[in-house]
C-alpha positions as CSV (number, residue, x, y, z in Angstrom):
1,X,-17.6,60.1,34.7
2,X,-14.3,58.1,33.8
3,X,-12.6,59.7,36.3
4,X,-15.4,58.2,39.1
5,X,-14.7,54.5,37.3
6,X,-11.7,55.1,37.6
7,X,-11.9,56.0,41.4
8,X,-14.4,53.3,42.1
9,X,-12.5,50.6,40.4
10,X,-9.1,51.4,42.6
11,X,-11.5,51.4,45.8
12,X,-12.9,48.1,44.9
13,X,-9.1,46.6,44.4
14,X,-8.5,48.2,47.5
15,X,-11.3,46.7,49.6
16,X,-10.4,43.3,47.7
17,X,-7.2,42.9,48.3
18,X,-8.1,43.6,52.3
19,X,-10.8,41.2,52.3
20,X,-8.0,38.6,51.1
21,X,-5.8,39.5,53.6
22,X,-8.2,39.2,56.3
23,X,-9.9,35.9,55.0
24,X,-6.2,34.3,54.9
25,X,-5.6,35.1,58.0
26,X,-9.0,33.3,59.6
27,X,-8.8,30.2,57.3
28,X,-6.8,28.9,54.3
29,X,-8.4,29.3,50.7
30,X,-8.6,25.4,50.9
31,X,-10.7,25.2,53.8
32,X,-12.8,28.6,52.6
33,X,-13.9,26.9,49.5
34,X,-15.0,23.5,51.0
35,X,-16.7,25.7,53.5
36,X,-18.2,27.5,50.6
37,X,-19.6,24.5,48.1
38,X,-20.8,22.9,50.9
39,X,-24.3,24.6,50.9
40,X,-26.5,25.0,47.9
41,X,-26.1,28.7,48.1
42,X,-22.0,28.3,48.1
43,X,-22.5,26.4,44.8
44,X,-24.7,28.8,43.4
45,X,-22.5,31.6,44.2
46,X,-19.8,30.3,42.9
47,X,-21.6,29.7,39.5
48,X,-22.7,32.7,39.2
49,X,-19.4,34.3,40.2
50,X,-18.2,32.2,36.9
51,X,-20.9,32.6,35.2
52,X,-19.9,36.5,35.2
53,X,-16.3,36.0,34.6
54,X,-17.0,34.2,31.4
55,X,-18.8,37.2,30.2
56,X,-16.0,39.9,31.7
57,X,-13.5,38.0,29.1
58,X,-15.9,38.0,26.2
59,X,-15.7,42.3,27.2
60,X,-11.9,41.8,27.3
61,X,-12.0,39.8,24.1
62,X,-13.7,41.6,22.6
63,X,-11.4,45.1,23.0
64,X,-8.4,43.3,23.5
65,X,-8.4,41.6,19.6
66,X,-5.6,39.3,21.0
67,X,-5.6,35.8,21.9
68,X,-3.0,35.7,23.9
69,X,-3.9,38.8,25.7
70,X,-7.5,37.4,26.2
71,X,-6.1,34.5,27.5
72,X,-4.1,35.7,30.2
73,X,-6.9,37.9,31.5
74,X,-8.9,34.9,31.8
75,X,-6.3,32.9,33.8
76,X,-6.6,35.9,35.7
77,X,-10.2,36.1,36.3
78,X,-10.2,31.9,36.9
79,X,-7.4,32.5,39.9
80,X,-8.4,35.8,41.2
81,X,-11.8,36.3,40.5
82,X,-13.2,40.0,40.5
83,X,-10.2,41.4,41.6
84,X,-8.7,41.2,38.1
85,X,-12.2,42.2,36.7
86,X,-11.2,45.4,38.4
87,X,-7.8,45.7,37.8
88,X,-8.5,45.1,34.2
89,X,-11.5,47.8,34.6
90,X,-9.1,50.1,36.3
91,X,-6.4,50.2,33.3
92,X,-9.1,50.1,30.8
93,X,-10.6,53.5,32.6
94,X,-7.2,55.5,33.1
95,X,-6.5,55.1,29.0
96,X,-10.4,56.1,28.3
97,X,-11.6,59.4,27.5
98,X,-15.1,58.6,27.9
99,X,-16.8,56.0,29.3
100,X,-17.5,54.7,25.1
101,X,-14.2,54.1,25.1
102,X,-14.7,51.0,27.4
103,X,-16.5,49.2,25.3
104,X,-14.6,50.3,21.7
105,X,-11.9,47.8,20.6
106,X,-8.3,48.4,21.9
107,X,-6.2,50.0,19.3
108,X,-3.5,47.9,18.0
C-alpha cells in the first residue's frame, strides 16, 4: 500500500507540474489569479485550498519536530500549493514502511 502512495504521489507531481506548464503558457500567474478571485467560487477555492494547506503543515509539523524544517515546508505550500503537499507526501512515502509510518513523528 506504500508503494501505491508512493506511485500516486509522483503521478500527481507529474500531472502538476504539466498543468503549470500549460497554464503559463495561456496566461501569466498574475492574470490567472485575478481571473480566479474575481468570482465568489475563485475566492472560495482559494480558501479552501489554504484552508487545507494550513492543516498539511500541522501533518508536517507534527512529524517533522523542527521549526525550521516546518517552516520551509510551509513557504513551500504558500508558493506552490499542492504540488509541495505532494512532493513532501512523496519523500515521506519512499522512507515509510507502512503507511503508519506517515503519520509517526520523523526520527531525529
Amino acid at each position: 500500500m506504500i508503494r501505491l502512495i508512493s506511485f500516486a504521489a509522483a503521478l500527481g507531481i507529474a500531472a502538476l507540474l504539466v498543468l503549470i506548464v500549460m497554464s503559463s503558457m495561456e496566461m501569466s500567474l498574475g492574470a490567472g489569479l485575478l481571473a480566479t478571485v474575481d468570482t465568489g467560487w475563485g475566492v472560495t477555492t482559494m480558501v479552501d485550498l489554504y484552508l487545507g494547506l494550513f492543516v498539511m503543515t500541522g501533518w508536517i509539523a507534527h512529524r517533522e519536530r523542527s521549526i525550521p524544517r516546518t517552516l520551509a515546508w510551509f513557504v513551500g505550500l504558500c508558493l506552490l500549493g499542492n504540488l509541495t503537499t505532494l512532493v513532501y507526501l512523496f519523500i515521506a512515502s519512499l522512507r515509510a514502511k507502512s503507511v503508519d509510518d506517515l503519520f509517526r513523528r520523523v526520527p531525529r
